[in-house]
N, C-alpha and C positions, 0 to 999 in steps of 0.2 A: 574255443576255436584257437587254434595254432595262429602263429604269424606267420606270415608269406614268408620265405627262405630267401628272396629278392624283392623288390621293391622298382619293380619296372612298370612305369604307367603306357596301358597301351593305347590310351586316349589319345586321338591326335586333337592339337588346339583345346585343351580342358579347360583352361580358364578365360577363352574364347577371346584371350591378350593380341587376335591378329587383328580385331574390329571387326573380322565377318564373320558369319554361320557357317560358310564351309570348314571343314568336312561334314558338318553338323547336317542335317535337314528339318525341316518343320515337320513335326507331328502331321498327319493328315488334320483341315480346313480349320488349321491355330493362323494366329496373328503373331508371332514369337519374330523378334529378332534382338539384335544387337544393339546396345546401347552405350555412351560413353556418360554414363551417369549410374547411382547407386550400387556400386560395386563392394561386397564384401572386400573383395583383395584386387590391385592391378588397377586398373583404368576402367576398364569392362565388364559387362553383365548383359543376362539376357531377360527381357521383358515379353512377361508371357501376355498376349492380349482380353485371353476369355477362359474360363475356368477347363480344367483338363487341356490345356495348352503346352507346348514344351517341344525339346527339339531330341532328335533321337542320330544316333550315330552307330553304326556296325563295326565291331574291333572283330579285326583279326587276329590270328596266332596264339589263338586258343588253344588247349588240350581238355581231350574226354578226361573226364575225372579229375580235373587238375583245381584248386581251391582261388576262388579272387574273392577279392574286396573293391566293394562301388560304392562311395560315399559320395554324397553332395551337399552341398546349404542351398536351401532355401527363404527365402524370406517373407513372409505376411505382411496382407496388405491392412491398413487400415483398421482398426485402433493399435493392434500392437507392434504393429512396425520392429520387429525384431527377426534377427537370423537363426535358423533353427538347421542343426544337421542333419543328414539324414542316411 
């Protein structure tokens, strides 16, 4: 895979640094939100409530055929307590 030719995030609020969910929305019937505890990076992070949980966001300014990269961390609960990319 090539590297992006720019490096422009079209995430709005990515590391959810404003304390709230918006732009963000809940997954349909999750308990997800915002939290000012256990943060890989920043202040903030999102705590997911029940398994397949998570919040989902719509970017725009996309192109047909055009190449992106989605990374995220995630973290495990409970013995191994470690952050894992993804």
């Amino acid at each position: 895979m090539e590297a992006p030719s720019s490096a422009t995030n079209t995430v709005t609020n990515p590391g959810l640094e404003t304390g709230a969910l918006t732009p963000w929305t809940q997954s349909a019937g999750t308990e997800s939100s915002v939290v000012a505890s256990n943060p890989r990076s920043g202040t903030y992070s999102l705590r997911n409530g029940a398994s397949a949980s998570g919040a989902v966001q719509t970017v725009g300014g996309l192109t047909s055929g055009g190449t992106y990269l989605l990374a995220g961390w995630a973290k495990q609960p409970p013995p191994e307590r470690k952050w894992q990319s993804a």
